[in-house]
C-alpha distance (Angstrom), angle and dihedral (degrees) to the residues before:
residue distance angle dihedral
X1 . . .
X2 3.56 . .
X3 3.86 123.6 .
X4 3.82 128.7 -101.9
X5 3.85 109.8 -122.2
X6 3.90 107.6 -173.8
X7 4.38 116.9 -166.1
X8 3.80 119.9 -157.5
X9 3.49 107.2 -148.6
X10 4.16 124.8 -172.8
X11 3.89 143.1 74.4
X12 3.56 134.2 -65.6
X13 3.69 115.8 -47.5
X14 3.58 100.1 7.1
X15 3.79 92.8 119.9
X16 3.33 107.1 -97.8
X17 3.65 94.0 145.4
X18 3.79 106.4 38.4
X19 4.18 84.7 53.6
X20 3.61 83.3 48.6
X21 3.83 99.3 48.7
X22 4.11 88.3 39.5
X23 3.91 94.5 49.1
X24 4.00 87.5 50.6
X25 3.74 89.1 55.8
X26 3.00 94.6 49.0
X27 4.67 105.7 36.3
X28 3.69 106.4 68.1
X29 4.14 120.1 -118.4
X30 4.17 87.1 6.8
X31 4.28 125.4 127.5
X32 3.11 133.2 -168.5
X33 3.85 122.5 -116.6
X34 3.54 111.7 -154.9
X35 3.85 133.7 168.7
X36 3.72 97.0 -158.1
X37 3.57 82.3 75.9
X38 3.55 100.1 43.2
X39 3.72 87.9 44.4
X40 4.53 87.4 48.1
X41 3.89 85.4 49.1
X42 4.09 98.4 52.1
X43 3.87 87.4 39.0
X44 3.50 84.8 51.0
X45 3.54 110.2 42.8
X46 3.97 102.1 13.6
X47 4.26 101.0 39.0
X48 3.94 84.9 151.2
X49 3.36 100.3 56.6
X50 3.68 95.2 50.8
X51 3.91 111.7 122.3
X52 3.95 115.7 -109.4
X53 4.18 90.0 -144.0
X54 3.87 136.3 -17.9
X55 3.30 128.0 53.3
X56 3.88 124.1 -20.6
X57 4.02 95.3 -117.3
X58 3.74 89.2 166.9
X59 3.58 92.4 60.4
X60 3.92 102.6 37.8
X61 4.08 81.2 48.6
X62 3.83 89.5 55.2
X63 4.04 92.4 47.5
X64 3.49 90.2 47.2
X65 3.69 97.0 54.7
X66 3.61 97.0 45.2
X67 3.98 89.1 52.3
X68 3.51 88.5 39.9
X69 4.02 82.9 61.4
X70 3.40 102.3 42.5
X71 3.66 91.2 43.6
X72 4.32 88.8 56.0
X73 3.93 102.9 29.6
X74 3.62 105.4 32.5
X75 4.08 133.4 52.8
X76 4.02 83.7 -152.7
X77 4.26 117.8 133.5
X78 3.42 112.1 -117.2
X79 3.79 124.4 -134.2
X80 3.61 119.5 -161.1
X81 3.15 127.2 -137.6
X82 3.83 138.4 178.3
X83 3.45 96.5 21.6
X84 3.84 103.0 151.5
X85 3.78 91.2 159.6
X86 3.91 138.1 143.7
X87 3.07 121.3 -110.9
X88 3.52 94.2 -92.9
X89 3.49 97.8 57.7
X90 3.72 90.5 46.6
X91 3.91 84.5 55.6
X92 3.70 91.2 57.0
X93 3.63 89.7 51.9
X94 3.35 100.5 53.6
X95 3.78 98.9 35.6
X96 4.40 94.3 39.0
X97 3.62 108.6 22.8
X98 3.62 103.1 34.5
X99 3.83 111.5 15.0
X100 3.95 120.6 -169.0
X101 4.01 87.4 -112.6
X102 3.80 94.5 66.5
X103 4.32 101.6 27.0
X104 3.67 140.6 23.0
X105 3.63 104.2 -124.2
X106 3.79 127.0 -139.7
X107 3.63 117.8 -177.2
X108 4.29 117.9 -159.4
X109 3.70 107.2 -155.5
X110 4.15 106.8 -167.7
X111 3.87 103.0 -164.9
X112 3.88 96.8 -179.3
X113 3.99 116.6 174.5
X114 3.57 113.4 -106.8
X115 3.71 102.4 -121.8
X116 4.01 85.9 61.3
X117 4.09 87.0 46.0
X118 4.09 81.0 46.6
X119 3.78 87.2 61.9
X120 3.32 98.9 40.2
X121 3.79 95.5 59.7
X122 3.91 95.5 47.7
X123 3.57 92.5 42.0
X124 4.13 98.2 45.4
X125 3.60 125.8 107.9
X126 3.45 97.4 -161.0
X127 3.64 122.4 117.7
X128 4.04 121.8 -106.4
X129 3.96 88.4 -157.2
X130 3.43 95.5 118.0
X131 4.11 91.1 49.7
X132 4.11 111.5 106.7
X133 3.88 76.8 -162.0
X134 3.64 143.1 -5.5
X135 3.89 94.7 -145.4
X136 3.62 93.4 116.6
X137 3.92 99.6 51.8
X138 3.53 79.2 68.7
X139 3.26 92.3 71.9
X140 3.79 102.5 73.5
């Protein structure tokens, strides 16, 4: 039987990762992959090798590893999460990292209005430490 792979897909505070964290409560032998940890740890642990601009390679590297093992040493479903992508990068998701051969493939678009985003970002308590910048919260 193949193995569920379920993407989160939407901005900032849309709740991407409390879906995530709920559905793996609640989907049997499923965890959640999600870069705002892997992007915490390397803050944490790894400050100087942060980049200045560009791309964070040294986080997408980490993610991919970890998938990488889960996808080769465990039979566990994989839920997504973080995955504010365009569509291209969604494409090479689906198509690269988890192809229709080896998972059935759900993809969770949250399309929240941005006044209730707005909100959400003044009223959060959760930490921007791992943000290089916080340009594009301004964007709501």
């Amino acid at each position: 039987m193949k193995r569920l792979v379920i993407i989160t897909v939407g901005k900032t505070h849309s709740g991407k990762t409390t879906f995530a964290k709920q559905l793996e409560k609640e989907l049997d032998h499923s965890f959640v992959v999600d870069q705002d940890n892997h992007a915490t740890f390397i803050h944490t642990y790894y400050q100087k090798l942060l980049p200045t601009s560009g791309t964070n390679t040294l986080k997408t590297s980490l993610t991919k590893f970890i998938v990488n093992y889960a996808k080769e040493y465990t039979d566990l479903h994989i839920i997504v999460s973080n995955s504010n992508l365009s569509r291209k990068g969604r494409a090479y998701l689906l198509e690269e990292i988890y192809p229709k051969e080896e998972f059935v493939r759900i993809l969770v678009h949250f399309d929240i209005p941005d006044e209730i985003l707005n909100e959400r970002v003044r009223n959060s308590k959760r930490s921007t430490n791992i943000l290089r910048k916080l340009i594009h919260l301004k964007k709501y």
